[in-house]
Biopython code that builds the backbone (N, CA, C, O; Angstrom):
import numpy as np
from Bio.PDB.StructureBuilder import StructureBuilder

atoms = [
    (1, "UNK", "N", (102.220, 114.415, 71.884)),
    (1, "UNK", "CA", (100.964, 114.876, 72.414)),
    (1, "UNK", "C", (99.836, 114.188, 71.641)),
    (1, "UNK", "O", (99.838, 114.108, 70.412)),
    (2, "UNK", "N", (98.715, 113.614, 72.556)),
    (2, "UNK", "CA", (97.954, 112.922, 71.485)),
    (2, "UNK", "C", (96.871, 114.275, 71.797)),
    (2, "UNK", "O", (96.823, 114.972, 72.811)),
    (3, "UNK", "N", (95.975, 114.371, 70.447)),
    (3, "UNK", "CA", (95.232, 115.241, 70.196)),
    (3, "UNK", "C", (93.763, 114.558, 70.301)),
    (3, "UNK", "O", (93.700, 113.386, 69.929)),
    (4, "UNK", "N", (92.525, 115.203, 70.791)),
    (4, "UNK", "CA", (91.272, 114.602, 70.736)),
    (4, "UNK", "C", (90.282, 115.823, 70.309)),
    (4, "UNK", "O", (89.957, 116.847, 70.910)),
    (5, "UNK", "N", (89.863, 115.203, 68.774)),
    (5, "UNK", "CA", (89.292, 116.482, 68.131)),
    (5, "UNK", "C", (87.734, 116.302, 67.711)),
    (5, "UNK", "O", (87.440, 115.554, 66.778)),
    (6, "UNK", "N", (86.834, 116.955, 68.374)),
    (6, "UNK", "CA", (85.221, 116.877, 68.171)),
    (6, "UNK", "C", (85.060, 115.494, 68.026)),
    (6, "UNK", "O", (84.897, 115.021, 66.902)),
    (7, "UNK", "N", (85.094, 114.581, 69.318)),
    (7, "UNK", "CA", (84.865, 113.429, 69.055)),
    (7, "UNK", "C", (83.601, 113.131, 69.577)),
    (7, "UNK", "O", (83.288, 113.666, 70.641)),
    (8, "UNK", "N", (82.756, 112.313, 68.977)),
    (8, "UNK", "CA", (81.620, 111.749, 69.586)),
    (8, "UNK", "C", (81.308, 110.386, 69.173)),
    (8, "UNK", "O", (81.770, 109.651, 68.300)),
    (9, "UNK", "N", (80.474, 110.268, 69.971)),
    (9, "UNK", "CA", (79.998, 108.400, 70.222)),
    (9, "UNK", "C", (78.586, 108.043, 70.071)),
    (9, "UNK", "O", (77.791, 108.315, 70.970)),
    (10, "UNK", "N", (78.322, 107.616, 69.295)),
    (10, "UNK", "CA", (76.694, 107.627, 69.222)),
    (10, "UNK", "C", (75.773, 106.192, 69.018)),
    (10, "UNK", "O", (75.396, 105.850, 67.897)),
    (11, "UNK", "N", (75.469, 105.414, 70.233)),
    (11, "UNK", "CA", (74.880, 103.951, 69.865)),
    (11, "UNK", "C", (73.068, 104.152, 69.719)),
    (11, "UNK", "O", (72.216, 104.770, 70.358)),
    (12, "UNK", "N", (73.069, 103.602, 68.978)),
    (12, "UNK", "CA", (71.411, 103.189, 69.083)),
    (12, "UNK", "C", (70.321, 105.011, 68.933)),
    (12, "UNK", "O", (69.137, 105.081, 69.263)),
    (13, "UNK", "N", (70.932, 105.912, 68.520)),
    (13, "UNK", "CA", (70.725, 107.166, 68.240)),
    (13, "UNK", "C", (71.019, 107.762, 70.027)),
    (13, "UNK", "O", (70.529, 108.851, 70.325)),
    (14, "UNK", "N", (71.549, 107.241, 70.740)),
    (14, "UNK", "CA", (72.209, 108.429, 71.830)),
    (14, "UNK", "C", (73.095, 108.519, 71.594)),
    (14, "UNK", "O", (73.666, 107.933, 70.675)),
    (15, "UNK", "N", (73.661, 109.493, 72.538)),
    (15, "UNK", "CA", (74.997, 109.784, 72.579)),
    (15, "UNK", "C", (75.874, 109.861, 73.620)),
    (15, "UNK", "O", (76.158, 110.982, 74.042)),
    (16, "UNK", "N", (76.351, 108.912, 74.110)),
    (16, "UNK", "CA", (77.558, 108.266, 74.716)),
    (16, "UNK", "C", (77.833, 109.697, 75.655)),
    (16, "UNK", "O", (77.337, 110.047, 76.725)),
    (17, "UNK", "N", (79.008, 110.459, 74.622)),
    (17, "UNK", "CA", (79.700, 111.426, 75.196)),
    (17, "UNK", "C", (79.592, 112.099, 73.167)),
    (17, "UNK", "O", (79.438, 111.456, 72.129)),
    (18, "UNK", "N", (79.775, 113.700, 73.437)),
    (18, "UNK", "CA", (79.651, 113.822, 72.267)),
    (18, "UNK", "C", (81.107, 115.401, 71.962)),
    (18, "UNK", "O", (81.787, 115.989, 72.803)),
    (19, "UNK", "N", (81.057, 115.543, 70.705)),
    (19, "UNK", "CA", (82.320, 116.998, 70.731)),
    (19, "UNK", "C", (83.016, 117.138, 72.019)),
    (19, "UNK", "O", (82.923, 118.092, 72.792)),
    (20, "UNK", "N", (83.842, 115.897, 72.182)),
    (20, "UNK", "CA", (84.681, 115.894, 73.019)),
    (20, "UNK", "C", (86.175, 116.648, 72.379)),
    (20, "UNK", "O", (86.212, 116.590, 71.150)),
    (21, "UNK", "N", (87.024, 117.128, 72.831)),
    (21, "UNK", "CA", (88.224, 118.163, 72.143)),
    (21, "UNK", "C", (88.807, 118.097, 74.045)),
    (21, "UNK", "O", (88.253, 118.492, 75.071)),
    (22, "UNK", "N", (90.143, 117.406, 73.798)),
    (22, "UNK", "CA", (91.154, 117.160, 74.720)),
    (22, "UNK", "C", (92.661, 117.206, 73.994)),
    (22, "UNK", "O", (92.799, 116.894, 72.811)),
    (23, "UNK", "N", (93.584, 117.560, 74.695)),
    (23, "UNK", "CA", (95.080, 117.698, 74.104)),
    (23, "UNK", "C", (95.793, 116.451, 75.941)),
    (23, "UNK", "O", (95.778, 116.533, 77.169)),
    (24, "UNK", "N", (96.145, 115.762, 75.141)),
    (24, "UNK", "CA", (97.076, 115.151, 76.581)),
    (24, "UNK", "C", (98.707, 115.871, 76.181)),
    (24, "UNK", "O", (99.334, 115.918, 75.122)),
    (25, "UNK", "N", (98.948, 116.278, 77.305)),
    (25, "UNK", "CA", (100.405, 117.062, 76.361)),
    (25, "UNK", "C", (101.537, 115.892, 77.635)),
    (25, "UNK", "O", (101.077, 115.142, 78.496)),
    (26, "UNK", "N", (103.200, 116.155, 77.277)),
    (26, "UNK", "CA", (104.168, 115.618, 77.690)),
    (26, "UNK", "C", (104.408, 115.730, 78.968)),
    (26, "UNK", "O", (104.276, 116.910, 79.296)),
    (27, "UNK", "N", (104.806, 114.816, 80.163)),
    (27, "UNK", "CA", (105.372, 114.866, 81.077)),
    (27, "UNK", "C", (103.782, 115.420, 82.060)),
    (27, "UNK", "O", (103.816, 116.018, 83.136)),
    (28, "UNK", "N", (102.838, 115.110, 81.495)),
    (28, "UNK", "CA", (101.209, 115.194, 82.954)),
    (28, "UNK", "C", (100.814, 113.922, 82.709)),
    (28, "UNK", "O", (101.035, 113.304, 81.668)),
    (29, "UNK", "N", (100.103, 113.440, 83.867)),
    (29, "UNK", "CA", (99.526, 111.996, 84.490)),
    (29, "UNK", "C", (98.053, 112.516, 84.256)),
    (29, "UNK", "O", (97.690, 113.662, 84.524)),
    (30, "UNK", "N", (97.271, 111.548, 83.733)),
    (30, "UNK", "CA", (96.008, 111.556, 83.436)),
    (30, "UNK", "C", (94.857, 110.860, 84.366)),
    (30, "UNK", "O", (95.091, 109.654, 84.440)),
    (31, "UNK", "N", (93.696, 111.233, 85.096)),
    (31, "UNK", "CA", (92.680, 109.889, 84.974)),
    (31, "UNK", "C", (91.528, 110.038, 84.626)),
    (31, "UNK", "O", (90.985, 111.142, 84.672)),
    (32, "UNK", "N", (90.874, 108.863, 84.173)),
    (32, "UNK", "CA", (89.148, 109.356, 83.691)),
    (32, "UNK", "C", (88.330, 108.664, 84.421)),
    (32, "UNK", "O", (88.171, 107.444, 84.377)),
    (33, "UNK", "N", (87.615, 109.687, 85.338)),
    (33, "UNK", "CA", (86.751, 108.937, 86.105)),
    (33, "UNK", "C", (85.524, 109.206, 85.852)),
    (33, "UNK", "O", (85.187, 110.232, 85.260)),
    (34, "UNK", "N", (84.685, 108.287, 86.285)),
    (34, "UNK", "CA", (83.214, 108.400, 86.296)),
    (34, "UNK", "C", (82.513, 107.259, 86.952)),
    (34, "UNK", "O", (82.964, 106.338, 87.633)),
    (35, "UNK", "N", (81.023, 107.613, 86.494)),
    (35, "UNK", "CA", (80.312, 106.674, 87.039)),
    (35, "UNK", "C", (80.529, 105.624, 86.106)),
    (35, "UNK", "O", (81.179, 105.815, 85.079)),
    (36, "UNK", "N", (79.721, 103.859, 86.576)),
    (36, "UNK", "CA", (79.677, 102.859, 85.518)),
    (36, "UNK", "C", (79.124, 103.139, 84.139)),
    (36, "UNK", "O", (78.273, 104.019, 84.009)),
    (37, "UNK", "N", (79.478, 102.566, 83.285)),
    (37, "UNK", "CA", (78.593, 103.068, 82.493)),
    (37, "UNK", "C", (78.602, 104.725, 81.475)),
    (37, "UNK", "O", (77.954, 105.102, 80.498)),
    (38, "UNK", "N", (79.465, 105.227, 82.152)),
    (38, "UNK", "CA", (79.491, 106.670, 81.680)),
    (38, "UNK", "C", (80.159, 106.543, 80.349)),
    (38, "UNK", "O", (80.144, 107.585, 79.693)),
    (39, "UNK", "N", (80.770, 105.465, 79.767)),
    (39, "UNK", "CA", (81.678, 105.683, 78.729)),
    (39, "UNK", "C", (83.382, 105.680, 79.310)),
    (39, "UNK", "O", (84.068, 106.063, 78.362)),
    (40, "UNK", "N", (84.069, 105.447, 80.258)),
    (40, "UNK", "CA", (85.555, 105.739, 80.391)),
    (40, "UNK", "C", (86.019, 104.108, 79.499)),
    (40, "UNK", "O", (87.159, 104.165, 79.038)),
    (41, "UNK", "N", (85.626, 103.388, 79.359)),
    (41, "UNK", "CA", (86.890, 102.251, 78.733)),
    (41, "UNK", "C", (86.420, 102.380, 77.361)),
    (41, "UNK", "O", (87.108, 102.042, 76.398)),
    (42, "UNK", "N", (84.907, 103.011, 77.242)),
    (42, "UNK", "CA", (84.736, 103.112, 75.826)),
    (42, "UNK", "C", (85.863, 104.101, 75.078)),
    (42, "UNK", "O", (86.570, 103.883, 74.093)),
    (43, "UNK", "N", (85.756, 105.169, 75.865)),
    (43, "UNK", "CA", (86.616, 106.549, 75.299)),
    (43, "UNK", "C", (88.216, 105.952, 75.574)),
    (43, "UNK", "O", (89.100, 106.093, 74.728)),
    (44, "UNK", "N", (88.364, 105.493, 76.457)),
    (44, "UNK", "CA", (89.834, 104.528, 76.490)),
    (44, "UNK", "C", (89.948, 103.297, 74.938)),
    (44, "UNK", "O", (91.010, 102.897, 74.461)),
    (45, "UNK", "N", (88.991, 103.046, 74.596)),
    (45, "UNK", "CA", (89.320, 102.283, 73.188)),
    (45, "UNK", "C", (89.334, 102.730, 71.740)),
    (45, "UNK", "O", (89.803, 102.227, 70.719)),
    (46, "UNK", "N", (88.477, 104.154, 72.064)),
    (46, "UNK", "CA", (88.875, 104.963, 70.927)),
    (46, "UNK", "C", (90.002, 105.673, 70.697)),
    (46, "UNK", "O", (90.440, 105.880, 69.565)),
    (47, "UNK", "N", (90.625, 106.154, 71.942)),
    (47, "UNK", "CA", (91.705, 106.427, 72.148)),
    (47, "UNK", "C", (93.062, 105.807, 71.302)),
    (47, "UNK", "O", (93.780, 106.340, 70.457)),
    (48, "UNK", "N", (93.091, 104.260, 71.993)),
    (48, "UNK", "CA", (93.505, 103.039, 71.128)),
    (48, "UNK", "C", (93.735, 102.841, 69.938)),
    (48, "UNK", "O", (94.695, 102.198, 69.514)),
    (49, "UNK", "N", (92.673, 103.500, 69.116)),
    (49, "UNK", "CA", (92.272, 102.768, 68.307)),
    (49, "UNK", "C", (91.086, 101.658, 68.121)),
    (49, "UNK", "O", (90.139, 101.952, 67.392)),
    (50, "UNK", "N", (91.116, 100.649, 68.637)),
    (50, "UNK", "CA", (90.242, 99.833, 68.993)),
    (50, "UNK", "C", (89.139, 99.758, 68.308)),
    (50, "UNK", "O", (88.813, 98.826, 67.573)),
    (51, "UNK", "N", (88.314, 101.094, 68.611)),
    (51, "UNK", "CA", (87.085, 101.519, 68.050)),
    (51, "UNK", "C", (86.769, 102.672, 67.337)),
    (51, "UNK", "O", (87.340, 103.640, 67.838)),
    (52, "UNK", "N", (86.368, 102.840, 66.769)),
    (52, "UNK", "CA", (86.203, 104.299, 65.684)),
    (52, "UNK", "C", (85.293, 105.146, 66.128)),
    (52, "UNK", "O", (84.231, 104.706, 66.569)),
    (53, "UNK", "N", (85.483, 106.131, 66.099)),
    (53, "UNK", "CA", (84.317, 107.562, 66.905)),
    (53, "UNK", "C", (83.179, 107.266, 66.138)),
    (53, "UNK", "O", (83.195, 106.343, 65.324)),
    (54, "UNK", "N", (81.995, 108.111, 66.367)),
    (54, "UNK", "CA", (80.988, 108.458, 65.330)),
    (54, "UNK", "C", (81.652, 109.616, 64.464)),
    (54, "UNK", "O", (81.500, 109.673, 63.243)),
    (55, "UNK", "N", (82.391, 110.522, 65.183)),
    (55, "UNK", "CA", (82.536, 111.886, 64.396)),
    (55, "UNK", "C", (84.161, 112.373, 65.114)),
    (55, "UNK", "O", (84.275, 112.558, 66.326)),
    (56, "UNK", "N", (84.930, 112.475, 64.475)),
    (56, "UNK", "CA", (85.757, 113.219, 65.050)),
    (56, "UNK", "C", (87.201, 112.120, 64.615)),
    (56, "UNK", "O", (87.360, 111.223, 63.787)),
    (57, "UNK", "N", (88.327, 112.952, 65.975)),
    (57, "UNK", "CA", (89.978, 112.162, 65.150)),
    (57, "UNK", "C", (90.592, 112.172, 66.346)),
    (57, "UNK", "O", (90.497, 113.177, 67.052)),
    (58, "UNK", "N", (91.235, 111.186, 66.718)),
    (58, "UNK", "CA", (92.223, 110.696, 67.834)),
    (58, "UNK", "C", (93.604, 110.671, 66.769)),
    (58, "UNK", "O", (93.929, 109.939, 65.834)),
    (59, "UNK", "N", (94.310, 112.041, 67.529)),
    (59, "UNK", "CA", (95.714, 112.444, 66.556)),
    (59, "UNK", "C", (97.033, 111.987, 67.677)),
    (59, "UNK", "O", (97.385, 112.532, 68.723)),
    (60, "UNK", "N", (97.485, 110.963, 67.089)),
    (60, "UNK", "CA", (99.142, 110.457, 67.759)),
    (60, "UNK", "C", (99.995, 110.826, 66.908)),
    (60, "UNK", "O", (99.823, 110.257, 65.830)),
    (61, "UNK", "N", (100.998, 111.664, 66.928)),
    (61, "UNK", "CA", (101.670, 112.076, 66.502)),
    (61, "UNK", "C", (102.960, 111.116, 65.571)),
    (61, "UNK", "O", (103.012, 109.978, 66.037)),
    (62, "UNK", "N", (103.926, 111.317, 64.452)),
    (62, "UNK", "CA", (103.908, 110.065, 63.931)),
    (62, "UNK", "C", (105.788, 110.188, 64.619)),
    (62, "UNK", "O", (106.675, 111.037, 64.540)),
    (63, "UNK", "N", (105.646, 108.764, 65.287)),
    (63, "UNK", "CA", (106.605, 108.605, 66.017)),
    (63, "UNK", "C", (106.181, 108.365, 67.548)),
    (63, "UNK", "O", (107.092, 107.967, 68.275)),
    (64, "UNK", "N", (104.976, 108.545, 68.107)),
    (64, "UNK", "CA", (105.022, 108.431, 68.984)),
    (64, "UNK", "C", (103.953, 106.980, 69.375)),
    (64, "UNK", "O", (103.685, 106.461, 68.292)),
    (65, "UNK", "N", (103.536, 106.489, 70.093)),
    (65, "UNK", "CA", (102.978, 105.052, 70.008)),
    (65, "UNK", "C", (102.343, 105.016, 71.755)),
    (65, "UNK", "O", (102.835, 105.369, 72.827)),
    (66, "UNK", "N", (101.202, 104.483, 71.412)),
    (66, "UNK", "CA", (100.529, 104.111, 72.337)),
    (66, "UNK", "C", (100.284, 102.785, 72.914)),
    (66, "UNK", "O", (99.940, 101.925, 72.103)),
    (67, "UNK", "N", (100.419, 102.336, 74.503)),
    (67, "UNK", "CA", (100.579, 101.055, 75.005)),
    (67, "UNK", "C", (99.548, 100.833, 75.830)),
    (67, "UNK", "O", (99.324, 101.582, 76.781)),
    (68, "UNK", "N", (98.429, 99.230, 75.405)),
    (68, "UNK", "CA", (97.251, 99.657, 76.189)),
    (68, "UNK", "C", (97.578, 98.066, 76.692)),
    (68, "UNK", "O", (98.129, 97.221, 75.986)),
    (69, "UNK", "N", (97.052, 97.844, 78.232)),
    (69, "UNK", "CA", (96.656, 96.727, 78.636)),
    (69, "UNK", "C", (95.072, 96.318, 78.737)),
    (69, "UNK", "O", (94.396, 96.809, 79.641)),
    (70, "UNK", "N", (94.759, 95.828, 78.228)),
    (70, "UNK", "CA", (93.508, 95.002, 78.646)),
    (70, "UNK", "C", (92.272, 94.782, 80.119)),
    (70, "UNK", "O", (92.671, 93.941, 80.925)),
    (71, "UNK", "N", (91.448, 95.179, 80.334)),
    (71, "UNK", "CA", (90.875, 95.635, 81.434)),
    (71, "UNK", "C", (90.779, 93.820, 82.004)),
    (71, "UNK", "O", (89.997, 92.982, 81.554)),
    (72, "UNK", "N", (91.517, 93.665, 82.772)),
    (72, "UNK", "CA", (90.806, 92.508, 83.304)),
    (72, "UNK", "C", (91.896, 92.087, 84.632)),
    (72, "UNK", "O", (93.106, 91.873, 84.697)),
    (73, "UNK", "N", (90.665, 92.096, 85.713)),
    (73, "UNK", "CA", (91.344, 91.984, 87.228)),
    (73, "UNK", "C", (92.143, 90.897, 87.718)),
    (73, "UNK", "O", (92.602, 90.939, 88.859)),
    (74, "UNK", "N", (92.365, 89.837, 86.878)),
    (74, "UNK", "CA", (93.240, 88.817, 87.584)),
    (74, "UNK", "C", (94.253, 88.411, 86.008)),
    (74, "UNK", "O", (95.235, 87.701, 86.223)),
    (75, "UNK", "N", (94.031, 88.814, 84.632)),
    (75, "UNK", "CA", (94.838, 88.776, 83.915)),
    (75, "UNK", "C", (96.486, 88.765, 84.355)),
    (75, "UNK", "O", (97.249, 87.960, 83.821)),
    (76, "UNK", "N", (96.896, 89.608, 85.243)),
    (76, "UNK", "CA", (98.148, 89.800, 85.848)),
    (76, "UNK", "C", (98.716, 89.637, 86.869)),
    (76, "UNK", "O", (99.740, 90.230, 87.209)),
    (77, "UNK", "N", (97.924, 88.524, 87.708)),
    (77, "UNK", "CA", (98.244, 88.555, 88.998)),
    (77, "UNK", "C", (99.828, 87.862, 89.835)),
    (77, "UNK", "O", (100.503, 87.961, 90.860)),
    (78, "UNK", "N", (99.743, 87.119, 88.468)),
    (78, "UNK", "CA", (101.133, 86.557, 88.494)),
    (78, "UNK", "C", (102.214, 86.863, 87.947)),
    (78, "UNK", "O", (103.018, 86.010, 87.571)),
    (79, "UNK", "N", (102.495, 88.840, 87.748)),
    (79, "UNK", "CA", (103.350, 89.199, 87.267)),
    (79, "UNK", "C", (103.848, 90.448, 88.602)),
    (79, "UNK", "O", (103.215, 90.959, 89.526)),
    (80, "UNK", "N", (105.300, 90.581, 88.114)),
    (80, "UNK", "CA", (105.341, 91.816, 89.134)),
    (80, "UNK", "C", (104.783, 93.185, 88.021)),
    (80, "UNK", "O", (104.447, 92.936, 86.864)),
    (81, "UNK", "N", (104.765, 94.339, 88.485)),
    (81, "UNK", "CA", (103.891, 95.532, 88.219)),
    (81, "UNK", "C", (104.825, 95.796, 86.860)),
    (81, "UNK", "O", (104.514, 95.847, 85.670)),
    (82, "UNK", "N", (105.922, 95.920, 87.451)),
    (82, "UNK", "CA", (107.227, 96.176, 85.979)),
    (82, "UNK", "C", (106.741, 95.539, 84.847)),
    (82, "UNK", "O", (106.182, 96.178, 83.955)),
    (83, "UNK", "N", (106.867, 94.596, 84.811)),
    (83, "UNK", "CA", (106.630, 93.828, 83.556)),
    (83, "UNK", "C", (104.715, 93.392, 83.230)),
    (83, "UNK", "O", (104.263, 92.688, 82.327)),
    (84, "UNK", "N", (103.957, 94.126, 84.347)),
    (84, "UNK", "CA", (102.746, 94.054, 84.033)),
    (84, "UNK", "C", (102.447, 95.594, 82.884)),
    (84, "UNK", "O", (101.780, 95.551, 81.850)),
    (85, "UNK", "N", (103.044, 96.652, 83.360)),
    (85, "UNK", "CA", (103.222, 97.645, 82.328)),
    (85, "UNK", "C", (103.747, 97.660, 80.879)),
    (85, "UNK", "O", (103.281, 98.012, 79.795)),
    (86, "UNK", "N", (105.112, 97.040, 81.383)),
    (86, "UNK", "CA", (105.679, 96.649, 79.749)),
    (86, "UNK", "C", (105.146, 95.857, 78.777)),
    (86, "UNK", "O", (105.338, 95.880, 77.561)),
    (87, "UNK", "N", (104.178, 94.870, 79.713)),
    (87, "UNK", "CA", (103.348, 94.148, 78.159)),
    (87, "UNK", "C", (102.342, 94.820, 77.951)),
    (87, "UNK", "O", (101.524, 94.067, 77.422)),
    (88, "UNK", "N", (101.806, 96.107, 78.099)),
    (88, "UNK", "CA", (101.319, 97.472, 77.488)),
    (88, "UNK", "C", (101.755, 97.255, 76.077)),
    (88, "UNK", "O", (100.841, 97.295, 75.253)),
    (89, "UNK", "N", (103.369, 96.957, 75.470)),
    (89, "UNK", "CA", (103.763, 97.118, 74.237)),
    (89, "UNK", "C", (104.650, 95.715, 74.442)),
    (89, "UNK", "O", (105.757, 95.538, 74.951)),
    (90, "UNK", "N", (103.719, 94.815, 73.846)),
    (90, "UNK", "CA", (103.678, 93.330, 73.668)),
    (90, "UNK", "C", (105.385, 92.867, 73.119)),
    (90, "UNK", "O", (106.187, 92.049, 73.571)),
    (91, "UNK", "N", (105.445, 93.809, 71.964)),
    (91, "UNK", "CA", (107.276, 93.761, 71.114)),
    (91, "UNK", "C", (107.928, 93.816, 72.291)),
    (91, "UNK", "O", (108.418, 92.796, 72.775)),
    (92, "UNK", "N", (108.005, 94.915, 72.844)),
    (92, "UNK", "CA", (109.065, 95.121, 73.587)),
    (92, "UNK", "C", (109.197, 94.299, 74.954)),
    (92, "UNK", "O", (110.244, 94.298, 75.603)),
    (93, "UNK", "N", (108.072, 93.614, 75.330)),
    (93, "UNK", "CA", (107.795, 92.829, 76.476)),
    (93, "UNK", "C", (108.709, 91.590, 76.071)),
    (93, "UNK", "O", (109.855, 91.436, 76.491)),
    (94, "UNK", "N", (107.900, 90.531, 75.001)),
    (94, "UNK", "CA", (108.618, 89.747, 74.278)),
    (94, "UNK", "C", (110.274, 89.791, 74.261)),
    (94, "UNK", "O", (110.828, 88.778, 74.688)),
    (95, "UNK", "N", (110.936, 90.654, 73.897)),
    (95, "UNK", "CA", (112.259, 91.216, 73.504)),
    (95, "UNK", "C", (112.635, 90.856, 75.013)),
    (95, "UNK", "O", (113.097, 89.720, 75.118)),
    (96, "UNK", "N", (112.524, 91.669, 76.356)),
    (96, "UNK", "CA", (112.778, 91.528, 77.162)),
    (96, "UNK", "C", (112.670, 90.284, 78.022)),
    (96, "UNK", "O", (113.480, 89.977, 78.897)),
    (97, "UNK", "N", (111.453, 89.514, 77.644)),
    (97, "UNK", "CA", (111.373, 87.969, 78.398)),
    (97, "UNK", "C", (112.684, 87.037, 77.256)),
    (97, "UNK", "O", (113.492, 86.377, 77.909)),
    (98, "UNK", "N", (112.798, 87.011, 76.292)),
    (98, "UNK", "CA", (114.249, 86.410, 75.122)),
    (98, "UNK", "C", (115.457, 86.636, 76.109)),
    (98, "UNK", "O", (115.888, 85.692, 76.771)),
    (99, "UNK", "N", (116.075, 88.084, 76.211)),
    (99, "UNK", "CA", (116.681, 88.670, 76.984)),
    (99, "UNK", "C", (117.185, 87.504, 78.029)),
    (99, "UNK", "O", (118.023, 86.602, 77.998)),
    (100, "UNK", "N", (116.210, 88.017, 78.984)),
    (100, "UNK", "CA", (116.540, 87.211, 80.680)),
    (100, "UNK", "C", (116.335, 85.867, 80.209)),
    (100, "UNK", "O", (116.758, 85.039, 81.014)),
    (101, "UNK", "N", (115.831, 85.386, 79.183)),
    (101, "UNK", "CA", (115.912, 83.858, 79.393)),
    (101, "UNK", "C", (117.271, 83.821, 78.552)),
    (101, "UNK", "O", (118.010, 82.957, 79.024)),
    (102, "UNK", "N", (117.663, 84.274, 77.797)),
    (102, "UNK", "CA", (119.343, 83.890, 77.247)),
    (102, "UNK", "C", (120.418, 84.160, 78.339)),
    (102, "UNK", "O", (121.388, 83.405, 78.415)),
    (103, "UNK", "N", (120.247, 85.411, 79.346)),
    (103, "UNK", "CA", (120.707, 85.315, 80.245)),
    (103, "UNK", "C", (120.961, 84.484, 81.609)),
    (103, "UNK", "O", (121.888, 84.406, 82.415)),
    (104, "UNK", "N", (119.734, 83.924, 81.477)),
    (104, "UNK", "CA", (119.580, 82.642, 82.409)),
    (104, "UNK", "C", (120.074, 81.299, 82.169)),
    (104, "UNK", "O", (119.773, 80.271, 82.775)),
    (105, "UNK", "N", (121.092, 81.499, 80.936)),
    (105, "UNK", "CA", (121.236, 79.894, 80.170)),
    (105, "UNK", "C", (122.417, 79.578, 80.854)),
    (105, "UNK", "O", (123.244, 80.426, 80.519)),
    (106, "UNK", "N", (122.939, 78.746, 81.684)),
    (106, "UNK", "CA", (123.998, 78.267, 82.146)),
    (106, "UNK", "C", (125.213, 78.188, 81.361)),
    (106, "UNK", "O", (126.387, 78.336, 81.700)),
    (107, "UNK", "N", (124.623, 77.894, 80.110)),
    (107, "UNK", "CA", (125.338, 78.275, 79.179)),
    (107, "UNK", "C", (125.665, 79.290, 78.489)),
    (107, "UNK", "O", (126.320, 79.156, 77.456)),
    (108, "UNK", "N", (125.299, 80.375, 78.901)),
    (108, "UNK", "CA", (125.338, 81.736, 78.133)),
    (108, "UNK", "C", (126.811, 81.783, 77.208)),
    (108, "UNK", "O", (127.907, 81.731, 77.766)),
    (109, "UNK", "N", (126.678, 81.873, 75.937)),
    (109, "UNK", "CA", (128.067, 81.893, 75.026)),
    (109, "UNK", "C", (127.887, 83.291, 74.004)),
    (109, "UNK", "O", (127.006, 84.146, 73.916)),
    (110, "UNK", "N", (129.081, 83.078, 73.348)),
    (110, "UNK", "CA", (129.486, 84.962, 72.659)),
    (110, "UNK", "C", (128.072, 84.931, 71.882)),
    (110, "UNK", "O", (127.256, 85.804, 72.181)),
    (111, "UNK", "N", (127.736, 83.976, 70.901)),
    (111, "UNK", "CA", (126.299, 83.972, 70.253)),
    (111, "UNK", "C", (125.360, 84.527, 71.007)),
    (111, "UNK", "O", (124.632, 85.404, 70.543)),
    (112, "UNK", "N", (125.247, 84.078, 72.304)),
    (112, "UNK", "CA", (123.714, 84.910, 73.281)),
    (112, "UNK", "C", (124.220, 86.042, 73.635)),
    (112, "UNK", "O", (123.373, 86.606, 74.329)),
    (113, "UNK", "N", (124.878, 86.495, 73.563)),
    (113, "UNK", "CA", (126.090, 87.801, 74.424)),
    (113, "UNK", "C", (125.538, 89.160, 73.242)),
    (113, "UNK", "O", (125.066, 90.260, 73.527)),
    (114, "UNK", "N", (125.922, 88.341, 71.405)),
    (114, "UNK", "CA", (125.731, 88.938, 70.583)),
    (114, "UNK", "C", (124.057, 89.085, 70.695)),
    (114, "UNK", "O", (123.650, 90.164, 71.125)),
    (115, "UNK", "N", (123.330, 88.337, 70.431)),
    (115, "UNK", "CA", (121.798, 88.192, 70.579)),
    (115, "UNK", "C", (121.313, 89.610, 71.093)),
    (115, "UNK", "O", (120.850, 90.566, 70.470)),
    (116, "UNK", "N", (121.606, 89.401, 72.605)),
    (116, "UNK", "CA", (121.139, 90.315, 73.900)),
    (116, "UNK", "C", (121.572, 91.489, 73.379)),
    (116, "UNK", "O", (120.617, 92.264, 73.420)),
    (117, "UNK", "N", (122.852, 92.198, 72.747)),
    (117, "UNK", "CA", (123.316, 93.344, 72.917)),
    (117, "UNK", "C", (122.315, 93.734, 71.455)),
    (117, "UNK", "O", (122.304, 94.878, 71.001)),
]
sb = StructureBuilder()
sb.init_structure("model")
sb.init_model(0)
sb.init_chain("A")
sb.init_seg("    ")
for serial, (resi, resn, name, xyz) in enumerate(atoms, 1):
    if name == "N":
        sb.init_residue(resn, " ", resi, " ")
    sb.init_atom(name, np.array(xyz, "f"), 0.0, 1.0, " ", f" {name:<3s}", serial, name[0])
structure = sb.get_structure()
């Protein structure tokens, strides 16, 4: 469960969004909508990490890990959706493109067999 505790955002002496307090708990689908401008990719990077609140704590629990893609509309156009998600968590994307390309070796031998498993 990631935890969101009295968080606020404050540029240029406003305030963004401010004592924000959210719990995302296990197994619910989230979205944050708004207008432009309202703050959603900001509060999506504090989330992250990315960026640091003015006041407050973005709590991930230790063991659990967060996977962010990058806002940008044609970054992925040449992927299918599967593997546009999985490079969310870059390691494990990586791991999996090694994978299918040792599998793809005409040569596949006990060494790539061992590798893959």
């Amino acid at each position: 469960m990631i935890t969101v505790s009295n968080v606020s955002l404050n540029f240029s002496g406003s305030d963004l969004f401010k004592d924000v307090d959210l719990k995302f708990t296990p197994g619910n689908c989230y979205g944050i909508i708004g207008a432009n401008g309202a703050g959603k990719s900001t509060f999506l990077r504090i989330l992250s990490g990315e960026l640091d609140p003015t006041t407050g704590d973005v709590i991930i629990p230790e063991g659990e890990r967060m996977s962010v893609l990058k806002q940008d509309h044609f970054a992925f156009d040449e992927y299918t959706v599967m593997d546009t998600v999985i490079m969310g968590n870059q390691k494990l994307y990586s791991i999996m493109k090694e994978k299918d390309e040792l599998y793809a070796k005409p040569d596949f031998n006990d060494e790539d067999g061992i590798r893959v498993s």
